[in-house]
Residue frames relative to the residue before (quaternion, step in Angstrom):
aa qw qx qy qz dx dy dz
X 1.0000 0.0000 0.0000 0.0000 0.00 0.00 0.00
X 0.4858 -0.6862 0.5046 0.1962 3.43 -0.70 1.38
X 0.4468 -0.7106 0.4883 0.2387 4.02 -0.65 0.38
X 0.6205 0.5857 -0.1742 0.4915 2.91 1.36 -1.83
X 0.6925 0.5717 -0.2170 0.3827 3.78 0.99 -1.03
X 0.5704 0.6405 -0.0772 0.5084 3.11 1.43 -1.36
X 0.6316 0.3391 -0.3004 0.6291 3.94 0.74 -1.30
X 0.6272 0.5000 -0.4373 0.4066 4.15 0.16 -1.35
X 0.6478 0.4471 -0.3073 0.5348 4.07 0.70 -1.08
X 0.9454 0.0445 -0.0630 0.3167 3.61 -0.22 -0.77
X 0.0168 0.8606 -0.4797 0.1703 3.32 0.76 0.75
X 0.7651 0.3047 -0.2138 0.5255 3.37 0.04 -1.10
X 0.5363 0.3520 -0.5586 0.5258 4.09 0.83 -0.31
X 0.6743 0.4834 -0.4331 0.3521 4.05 -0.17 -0.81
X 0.7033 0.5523 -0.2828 0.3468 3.58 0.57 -0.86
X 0.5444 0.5698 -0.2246 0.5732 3.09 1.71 -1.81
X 0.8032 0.3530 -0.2798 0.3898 3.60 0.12 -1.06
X 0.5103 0.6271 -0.4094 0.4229 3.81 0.97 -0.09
X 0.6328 0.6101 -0.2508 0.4055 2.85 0.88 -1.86
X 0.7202 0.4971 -0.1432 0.4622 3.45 0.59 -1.94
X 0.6162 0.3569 -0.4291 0.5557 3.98 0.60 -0.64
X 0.7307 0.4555 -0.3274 0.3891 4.23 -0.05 -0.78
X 0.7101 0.3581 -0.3565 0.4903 3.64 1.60 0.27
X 0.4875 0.6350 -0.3982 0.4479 3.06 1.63 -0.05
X 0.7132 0.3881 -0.2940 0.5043 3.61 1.13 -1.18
X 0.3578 0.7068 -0.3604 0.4925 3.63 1.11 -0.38
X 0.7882 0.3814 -0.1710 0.4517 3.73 0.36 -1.08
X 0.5631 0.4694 -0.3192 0.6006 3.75 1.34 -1.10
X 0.7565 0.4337 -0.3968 0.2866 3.35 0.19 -0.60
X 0.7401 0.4299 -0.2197 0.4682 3.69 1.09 -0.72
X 0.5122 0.5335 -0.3741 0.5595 3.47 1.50 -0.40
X 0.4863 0.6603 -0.2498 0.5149 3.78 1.30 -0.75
X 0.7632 0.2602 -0.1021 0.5826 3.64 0.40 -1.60
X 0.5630 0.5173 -0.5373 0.3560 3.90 0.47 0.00
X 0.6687 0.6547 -0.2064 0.2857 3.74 1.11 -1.04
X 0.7204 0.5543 -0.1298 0.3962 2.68 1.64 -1.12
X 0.3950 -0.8269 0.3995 0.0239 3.27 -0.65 0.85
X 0.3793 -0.8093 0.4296 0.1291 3.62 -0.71 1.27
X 0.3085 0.7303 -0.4817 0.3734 3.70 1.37 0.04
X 0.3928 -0.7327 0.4998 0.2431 3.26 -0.47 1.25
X 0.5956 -0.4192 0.5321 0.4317 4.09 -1.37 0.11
X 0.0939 -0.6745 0.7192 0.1379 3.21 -1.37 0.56
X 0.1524 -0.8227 0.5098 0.1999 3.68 -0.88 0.78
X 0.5993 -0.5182 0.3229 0.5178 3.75 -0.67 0.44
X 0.6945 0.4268 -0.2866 0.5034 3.95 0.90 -0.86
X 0.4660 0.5292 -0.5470 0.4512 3.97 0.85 0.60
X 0.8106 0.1884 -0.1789 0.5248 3.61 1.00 -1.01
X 0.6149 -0.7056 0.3512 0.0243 2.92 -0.94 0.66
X 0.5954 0.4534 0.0371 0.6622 2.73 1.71 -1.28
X 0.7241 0.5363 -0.3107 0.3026 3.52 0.84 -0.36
X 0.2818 -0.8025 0.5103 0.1271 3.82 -0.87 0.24
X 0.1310 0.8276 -0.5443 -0.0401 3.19 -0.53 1.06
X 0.8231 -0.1607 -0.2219 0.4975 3.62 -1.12 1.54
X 0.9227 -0.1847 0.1281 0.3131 3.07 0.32 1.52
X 0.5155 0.5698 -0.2461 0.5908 3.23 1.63 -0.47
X 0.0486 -0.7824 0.5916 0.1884 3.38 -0.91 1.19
X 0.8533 -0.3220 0.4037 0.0721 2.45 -2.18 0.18
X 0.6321 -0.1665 0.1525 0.7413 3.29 1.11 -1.47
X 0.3144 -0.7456 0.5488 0.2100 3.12 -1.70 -0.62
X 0.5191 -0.7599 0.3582 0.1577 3.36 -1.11 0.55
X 0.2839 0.8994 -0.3091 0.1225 3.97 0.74 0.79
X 0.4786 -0.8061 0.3354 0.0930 3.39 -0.39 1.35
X 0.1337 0.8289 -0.5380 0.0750 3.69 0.18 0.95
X 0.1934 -0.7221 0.6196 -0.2393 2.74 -1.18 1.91
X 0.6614 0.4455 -0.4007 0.4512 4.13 -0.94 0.93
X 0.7687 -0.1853 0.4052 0.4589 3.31 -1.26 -1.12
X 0.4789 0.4653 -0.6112 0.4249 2.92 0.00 2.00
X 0.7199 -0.4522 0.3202 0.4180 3.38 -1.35 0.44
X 0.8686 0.1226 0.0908 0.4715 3.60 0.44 -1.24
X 0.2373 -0.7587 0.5941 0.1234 3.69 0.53 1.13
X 0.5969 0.6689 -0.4150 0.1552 3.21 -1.27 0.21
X 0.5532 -0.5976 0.3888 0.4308 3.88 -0.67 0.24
X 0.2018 0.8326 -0.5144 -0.0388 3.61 -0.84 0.77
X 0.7211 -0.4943 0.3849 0.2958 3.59 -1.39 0.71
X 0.0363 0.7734 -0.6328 -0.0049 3.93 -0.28 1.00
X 0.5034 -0.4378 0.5811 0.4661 3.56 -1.53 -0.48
X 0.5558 -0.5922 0.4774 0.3354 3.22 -1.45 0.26
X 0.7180 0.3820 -0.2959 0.5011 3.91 -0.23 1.30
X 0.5429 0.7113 -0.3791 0.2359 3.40 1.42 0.07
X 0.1780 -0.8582 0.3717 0.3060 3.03 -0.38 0.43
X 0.9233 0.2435 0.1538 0.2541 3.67 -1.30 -0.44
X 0.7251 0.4120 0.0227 0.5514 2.90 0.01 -2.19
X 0.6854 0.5230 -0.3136 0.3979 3.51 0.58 -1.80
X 0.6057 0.6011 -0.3657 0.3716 3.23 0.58 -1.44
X 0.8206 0.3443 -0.2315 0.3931 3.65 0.19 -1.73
X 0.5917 0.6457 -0.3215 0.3599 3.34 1.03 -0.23
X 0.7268 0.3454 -0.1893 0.5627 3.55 1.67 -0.79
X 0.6007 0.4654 -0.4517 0.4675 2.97 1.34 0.67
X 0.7526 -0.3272 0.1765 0.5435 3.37 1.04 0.62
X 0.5015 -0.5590 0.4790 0.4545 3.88 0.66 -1.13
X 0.6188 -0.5127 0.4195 0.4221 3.62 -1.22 -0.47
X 0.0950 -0.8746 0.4625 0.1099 3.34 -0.95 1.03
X 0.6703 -0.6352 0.0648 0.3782 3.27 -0.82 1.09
X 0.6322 0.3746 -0.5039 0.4539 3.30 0.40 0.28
X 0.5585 0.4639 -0.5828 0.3649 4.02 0.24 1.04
X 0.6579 -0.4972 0.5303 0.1967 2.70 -1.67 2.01
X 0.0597 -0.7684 0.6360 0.0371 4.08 -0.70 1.57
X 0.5436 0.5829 -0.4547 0.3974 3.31 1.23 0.04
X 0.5791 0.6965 -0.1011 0.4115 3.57 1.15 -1.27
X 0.4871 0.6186 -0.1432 0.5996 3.38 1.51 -1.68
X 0.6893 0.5827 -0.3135 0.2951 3.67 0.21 -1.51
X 0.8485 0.2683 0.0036 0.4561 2.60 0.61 -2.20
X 0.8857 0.2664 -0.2644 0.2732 3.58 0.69 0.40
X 0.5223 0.1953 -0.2710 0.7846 3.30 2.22 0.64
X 0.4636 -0.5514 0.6936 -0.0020 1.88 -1.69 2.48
X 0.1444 -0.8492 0.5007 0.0856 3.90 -0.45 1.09
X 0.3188 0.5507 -0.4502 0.6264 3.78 1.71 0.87
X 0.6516 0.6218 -0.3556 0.2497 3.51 0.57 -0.80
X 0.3501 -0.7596 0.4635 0.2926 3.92 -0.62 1.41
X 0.2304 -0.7877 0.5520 0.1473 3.24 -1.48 0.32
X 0.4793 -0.7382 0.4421 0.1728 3.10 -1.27 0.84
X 0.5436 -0.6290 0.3839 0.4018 3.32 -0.94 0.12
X 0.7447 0.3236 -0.3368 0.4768 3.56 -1.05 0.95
X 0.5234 0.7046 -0.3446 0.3328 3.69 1.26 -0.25
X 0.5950 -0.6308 0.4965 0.0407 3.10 -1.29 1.12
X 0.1726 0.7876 -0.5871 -0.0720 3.62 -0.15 0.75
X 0.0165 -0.7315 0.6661 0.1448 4.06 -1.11 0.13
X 0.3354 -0.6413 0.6896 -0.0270 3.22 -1.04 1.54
X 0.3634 -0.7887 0.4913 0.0661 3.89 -0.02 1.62
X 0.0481 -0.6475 0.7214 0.2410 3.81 -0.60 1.07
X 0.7468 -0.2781 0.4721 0.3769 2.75 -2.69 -0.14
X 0.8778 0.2774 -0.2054 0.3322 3.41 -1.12 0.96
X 0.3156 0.8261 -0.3553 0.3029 3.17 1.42 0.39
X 0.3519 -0.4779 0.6246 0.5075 3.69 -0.50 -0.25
X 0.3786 -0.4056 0.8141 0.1714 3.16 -2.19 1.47
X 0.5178 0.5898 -0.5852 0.2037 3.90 0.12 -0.83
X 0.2722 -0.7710 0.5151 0.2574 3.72 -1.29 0.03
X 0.6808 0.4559 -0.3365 0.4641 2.89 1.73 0.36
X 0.2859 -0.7898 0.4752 0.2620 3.59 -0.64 1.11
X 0.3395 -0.6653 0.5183 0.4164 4.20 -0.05 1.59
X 0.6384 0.4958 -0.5485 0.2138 3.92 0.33 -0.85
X 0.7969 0.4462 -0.1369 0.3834 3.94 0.91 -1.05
X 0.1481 -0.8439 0.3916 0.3355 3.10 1.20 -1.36
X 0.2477 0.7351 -0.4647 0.4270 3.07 1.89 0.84
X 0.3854 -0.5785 0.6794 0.2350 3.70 -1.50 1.13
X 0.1538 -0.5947 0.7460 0.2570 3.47 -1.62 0.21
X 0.4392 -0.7154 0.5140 0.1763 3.10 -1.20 0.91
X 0.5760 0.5873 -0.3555 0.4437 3.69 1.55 0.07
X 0.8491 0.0767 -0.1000 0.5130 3.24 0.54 -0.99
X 0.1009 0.7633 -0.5605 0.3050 4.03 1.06 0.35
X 0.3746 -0.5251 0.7178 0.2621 3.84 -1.35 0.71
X 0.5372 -0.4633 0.5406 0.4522 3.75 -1.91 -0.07
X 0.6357 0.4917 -0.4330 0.4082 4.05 0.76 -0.45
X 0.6717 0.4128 -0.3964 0.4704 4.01 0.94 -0.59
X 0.4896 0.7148 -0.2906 0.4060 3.94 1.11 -0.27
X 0.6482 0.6542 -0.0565 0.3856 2.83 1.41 -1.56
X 0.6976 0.5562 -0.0931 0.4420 2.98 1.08 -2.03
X 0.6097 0.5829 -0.3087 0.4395 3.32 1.31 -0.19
X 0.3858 -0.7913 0.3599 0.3090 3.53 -0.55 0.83
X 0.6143 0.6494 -0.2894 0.3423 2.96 -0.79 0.82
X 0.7285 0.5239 0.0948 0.4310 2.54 1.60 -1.86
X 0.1529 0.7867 -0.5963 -0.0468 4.03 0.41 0.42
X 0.9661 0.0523 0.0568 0.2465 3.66 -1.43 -0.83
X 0.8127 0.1465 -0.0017 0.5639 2.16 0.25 -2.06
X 0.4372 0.5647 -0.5249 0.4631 4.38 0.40 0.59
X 0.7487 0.4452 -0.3656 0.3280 3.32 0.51 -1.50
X 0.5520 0.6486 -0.3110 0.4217 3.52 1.70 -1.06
X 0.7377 0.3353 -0.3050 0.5004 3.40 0.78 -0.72
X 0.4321 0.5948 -0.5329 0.4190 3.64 0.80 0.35
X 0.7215 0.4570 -0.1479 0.4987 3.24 0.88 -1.54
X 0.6997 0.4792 -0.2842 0.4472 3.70 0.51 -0.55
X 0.6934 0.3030 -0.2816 0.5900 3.57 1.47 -0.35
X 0.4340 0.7357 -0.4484 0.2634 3.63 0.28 0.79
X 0.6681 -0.1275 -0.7226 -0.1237 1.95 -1.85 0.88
X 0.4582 -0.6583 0.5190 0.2955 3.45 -1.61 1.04
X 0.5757 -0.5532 0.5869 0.1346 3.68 -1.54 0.68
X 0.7095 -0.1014 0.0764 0.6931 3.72 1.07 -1.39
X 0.5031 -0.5100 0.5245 0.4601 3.60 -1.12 0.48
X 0.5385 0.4287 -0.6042 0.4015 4.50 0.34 -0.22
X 0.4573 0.6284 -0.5576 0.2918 4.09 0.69 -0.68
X 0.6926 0.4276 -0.4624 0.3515 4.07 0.81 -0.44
X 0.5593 0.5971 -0.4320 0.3794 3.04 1.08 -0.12
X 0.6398 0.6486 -0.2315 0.3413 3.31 1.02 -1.22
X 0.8158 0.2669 -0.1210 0.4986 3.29 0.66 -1.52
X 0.6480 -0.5334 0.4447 0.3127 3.69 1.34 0.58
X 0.2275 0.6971 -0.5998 0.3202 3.65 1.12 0.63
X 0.7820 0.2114 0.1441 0.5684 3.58 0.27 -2.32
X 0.5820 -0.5775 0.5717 0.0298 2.80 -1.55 0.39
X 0.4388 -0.7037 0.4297 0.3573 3.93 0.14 1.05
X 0.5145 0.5171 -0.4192 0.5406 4.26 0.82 -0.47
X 0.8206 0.2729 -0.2490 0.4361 3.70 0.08 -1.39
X 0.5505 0.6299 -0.3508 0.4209 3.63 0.87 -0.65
X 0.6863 0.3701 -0.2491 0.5744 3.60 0.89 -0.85
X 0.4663 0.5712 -0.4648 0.4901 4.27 1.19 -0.08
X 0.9080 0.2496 -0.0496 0.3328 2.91 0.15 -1.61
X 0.4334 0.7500 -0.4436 0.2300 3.98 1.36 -0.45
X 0.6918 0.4981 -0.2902 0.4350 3.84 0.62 -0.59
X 0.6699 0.5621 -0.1872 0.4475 3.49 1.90 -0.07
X 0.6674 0.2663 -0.2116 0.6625 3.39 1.62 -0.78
X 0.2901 -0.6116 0.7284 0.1057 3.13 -1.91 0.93
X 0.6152 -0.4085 0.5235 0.4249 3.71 -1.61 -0.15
């Protein structure tokens, strides 16, 4: 088939049908660009305040003991510890720094709703409070751990080996308890 023969025969269909495909795409392309919208992106780190799937923003975390300024205060979400005691003023001299050492990990992230205590000098080491009979799960011996029902060796060890907890749900989290014993014993242990 000759080319030269072919264009001389159908010309005006090829031309007609060019023409007619480059107004067809012509039309997708502006019906396309009418839809679209100039509203800049918003990213989740432009607002502050915003939340995306559930992930906050900040967090909410009560500090309470031997710091400058007890009280509940407004963190970013990831802060850890340190941050916490630090916007509550710092340590004040009457908090036990020996105590501090050995039982807040102060790298350690916090969650939101969590409960720090910054130990003064002269507290009870005891882990039971005689006023409640509630175990803390921070500073408890393995024999007051024990005494709890439910609770024999090798749990109380992992109580003690995952410390220090942020909220008493953290046993749940890090696989301390079980969701059966955790619901026995939750009205019994404090932070």
């Amino acid at each position: 088939m000759d080319v030269g023969r072919v264009w001389q025969e159908y010309k005006i269909p090829i031309i007609l049908g060019s023409v007619s495909l480059f107004l067809i795409l012509l039309s997708i392309t502006l019906l396309i660009k009418s839809y679209q919208t100039t509203t800049p992106i918003q990213f989740s780190s432009d607002n502050p305040e915003a939340s995306v799937a559930g992930v906050l923003s900040e967090i909410i975390v009560d500090v309470q003991g031997a710091v400058v300024n007890p009280g509940v205060y407004r963190l970013p979400n990831g802060a850890r510890v340190e941050e916490a005691i630090i916007a509550a003023g710092g340590l004040n001299n009457q908090a036990d720094t020996e105590r501090i050492a050995t039982t807040i990990n102060r790298a350690a992230k916090l969650s939101d709703g969590s409960k720090l205590y910054i130990p003064l000098q002269g507290d009870s080491l005891k882990g039971i409070s005689s006023q409640s009979g509630v175990v803390s799960v921070n500073t408890s011996t393995q024999a007051e751990l024990e005494a709890l029902p439910g609770v024999g060796p090798v749990i109380a060890k992992k109580i003690i080996d995952g410390r220090p907890y942020m909220n008493i749900e953290e046993l749940l989290s890090k696989k301390v308890l079980g969701q059966s014993l955790f619901n026995k014993l939750k009205e019994q242990l404090t932070l």
